[in-house]
GUMARVEX-680885 format. One record per residue (C-alpha): x, y, z; residue in one letter. Coordinates in pm, whole numbers, padded with zeros to 5 digits, always signed. Example, Ala and Ser with C-alpha at 12.3 -4.5 7.8 and 13.67 -1.06 7.14 Angstrom:
<rs>
+01230-00450+00780A;+01367-00106+00714S;
</rs>
This chain:
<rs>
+01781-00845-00807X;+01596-01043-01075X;+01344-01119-00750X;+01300-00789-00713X;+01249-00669-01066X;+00990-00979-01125X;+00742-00849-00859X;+00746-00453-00962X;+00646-00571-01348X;+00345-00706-01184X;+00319-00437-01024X;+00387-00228-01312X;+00069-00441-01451X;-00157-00309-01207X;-00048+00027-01207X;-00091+00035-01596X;-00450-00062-01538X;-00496+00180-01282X;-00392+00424-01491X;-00619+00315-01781X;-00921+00320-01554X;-00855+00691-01435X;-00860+00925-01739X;-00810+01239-01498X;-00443+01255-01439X;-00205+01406-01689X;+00136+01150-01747X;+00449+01342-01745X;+00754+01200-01910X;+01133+01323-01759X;+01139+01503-02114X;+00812+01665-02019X;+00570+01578-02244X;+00259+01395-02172X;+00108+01099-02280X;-00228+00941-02250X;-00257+00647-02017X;-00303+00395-02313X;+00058+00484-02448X;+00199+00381-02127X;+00291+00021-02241X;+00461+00179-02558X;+00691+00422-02351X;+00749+00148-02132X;+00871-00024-02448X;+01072+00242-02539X;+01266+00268-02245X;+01374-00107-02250X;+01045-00303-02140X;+01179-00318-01754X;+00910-00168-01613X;+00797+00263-01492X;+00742+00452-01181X;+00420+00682-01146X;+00490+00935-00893X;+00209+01204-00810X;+00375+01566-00852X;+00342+01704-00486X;+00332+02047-00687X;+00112+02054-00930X;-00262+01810-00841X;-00342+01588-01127X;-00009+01553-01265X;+00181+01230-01271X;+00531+01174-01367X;+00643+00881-01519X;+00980+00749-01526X;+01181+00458-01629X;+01290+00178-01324X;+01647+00226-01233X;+01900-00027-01083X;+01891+00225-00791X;+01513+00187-00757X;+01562-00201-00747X;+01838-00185-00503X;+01615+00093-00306X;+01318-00164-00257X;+01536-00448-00171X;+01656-00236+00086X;+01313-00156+00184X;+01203-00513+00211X;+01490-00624+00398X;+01454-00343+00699X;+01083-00462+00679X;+01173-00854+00761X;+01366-00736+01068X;+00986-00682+01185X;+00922-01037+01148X;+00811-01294+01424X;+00847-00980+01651X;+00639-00743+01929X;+00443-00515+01707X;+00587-00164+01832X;+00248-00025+01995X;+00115+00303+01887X;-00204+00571+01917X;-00384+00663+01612X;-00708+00845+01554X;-00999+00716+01320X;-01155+00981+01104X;-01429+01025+01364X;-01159+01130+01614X;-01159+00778+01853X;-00817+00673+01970X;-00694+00302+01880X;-00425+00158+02051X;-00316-00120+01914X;-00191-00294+02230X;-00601-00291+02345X;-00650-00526+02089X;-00441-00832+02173X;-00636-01153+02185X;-00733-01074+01816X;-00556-01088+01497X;-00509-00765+01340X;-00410-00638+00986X;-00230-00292+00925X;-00237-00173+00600X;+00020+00180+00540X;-00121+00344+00230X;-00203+00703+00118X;-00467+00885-00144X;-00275+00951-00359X;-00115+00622-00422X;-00187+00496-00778X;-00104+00077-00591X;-00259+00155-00257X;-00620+00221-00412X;-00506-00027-00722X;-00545-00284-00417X;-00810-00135-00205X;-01122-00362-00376X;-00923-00655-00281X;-00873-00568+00077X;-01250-00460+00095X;-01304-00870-00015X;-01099-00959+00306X;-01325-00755+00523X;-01605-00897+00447X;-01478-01217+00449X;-01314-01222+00805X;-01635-00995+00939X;-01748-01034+01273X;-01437-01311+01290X;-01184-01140+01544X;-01002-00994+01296X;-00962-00584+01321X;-00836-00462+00987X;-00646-00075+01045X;-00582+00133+00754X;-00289+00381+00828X;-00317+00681+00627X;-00054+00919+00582X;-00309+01199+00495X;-00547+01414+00767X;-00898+01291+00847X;-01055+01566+00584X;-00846+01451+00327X;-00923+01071+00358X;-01337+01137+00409X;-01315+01364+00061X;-01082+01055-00090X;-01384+00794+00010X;-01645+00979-00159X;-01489+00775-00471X;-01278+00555-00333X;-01441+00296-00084X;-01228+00122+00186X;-01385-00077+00423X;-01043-00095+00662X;-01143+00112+00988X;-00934+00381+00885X;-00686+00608+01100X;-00522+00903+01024X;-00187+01119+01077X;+00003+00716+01066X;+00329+00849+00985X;+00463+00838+01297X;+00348+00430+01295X;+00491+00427+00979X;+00815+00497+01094X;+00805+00272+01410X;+00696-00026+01141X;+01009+00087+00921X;+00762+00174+00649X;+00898+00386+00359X;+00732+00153+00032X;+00386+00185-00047X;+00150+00007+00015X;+00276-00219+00287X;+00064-00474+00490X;+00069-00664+00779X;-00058-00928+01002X;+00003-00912+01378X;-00122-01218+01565X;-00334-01202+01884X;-00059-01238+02113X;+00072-00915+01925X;+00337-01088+01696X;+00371-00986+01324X;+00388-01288+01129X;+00356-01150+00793X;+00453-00808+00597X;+00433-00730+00228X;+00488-00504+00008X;+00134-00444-00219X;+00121-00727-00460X;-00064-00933-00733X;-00216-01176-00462X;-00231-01000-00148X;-00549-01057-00068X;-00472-01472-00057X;-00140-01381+00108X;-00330-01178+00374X;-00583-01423+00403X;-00328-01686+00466X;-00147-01552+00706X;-00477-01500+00900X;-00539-01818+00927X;-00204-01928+01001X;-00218-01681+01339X;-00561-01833+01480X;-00400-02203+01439X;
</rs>
C-alpha cells in the first residue's frame, strides 16, 4: 500500500500545480465550501497530509471537488494497476478508432512500428498536467517509426475546442472508450507501449517521469 500511496503524492504534486496554473475552476470541499487553488496544500494538511482527489463535477462545468485520499482509493488503484499488468508482454487487443478528421486507425495496420497509446480525457486535471511532456516525446521520436495515439474519451468537437488551449501533438482519436475497456483502462491517464510485432511491453499509470519511462520502453522495443 505504502507503494501505492508514494506515487499518488507525486501525483498529488502535479495536480497541485495544475491547479495553481488554472485560476478558472472553483475547488469544492465535501463540506462545500470553496477554496482557492493556493490553499490546497493547507487543506491537504488539514486532512492528515496523505494526499487529495480533484474530481471535475459532471454537473455543474468549472467546478472541482476536492476530497481527502481514502484507504479505499489506494486499494481501488492497486486494483487498477494490477488488472492493467495482466496486459503485459501480451497481443495488444486490436481496435478501430476515428481521428478528429474522421480517418479510421486500426491499430493492427500498424505492426512493424512501435506504437504508444495514451487513454486520457479533457477534463482530466493529470492527463493535460502531462500532455507538454508527451508533446517532448513526439518530437523526439519524429519521423522515427514510432506512431503515438491519443485515446480520448470525449467526441471529436469536444477535443478540437479542448486544443484551442491545450496543445497535444499525439494523433488524436476519439469515442476510445470502447478501447479503453478492451485495454482494462479505468485510471487516468494511462499509457502504453506496444512493440512492432504488436506486443505491449510497457503500461503506466500518468507519473512524475513518464516521459523517460515512455522513452525507455521505446527503445527497449526497437532492440
Amino acid at each position: 500500500m505504502k507503494k501505492y500511496l508514494s506515487g499518488l503524492l507525486l501525483l498529488i504534486v502535479s495536480l497541485s500545480a495544475f491547479a495553481q496554473q488554472g485560476g478558472q475552476s472553483e475547488y469544492r470541499l465535501p463540506n462545500g465550501n470553496v477554496v482557492r487553488p493556493e490553499q490546497l496544500d493547507s487543506v491537504n494538511k488539514a486532512w492528515g497530509g496523505h494526499g487529495y482527489l480533484l474530481k471535475h463535477d459532471k454537473t455543474t462545468a468549472g467546478v472541482i471537488n476536492v476530497s481527502p485520499v481514502t484507504d479505499e482509493f489506494l486499494r481501488q488503484q492497486a486494483g487498477n494497476q494490477s488488472k492493467l499488468n495482466t496486459m503485459l508482454n501480451k497481443a495488444a487487443p486490436d481496435f478501430i478508432l476515428s481521428d478528429l478528421k474522421g480517418k479510421k486507425w486500426r491499430l493492427s495496420s500498424l505492426k512493424g512500428k512501435t506504437v504508444v497509446l495514451n487513454f486520457w480525457f479533457t477534463t482530466c486535471p493529470p492527463c493535460i498536467q502531462e500532455m507538454p511532456e508527451l508533446n517532448k516525446l513526439t518530437e523526439t521520436y519524429k519521423g522515427g517509426g514510432v506512431v503515438f495515439l491519443g485515446l480520448g474519451r470525449d467526441d471529436a468537437a469536444t477535443i478540437k475546442s479542448f486544443l484551442k488551449t491545450h496543445p497535444f501533438r499525439y494523433t488524436l482519436l476519439e469515442n476510445a472508450d470502447s478501447a479503453g475497456a478492451l485495454y482494462q483502462v479505468s485510471s487516468y491517464p494511462t499509457s502504453m507501449v506496444i512493440d512492432p510485432k504488436g506486443i505491449i511491453r510497457f503500461i503506466q499509470i500518468g507519473g512524475k517521469s513518464i516521459r523517460n519511462q515512455i522513452a525507455d520502453a521505446i527503445n527497449k522495443s526497437s532492440t
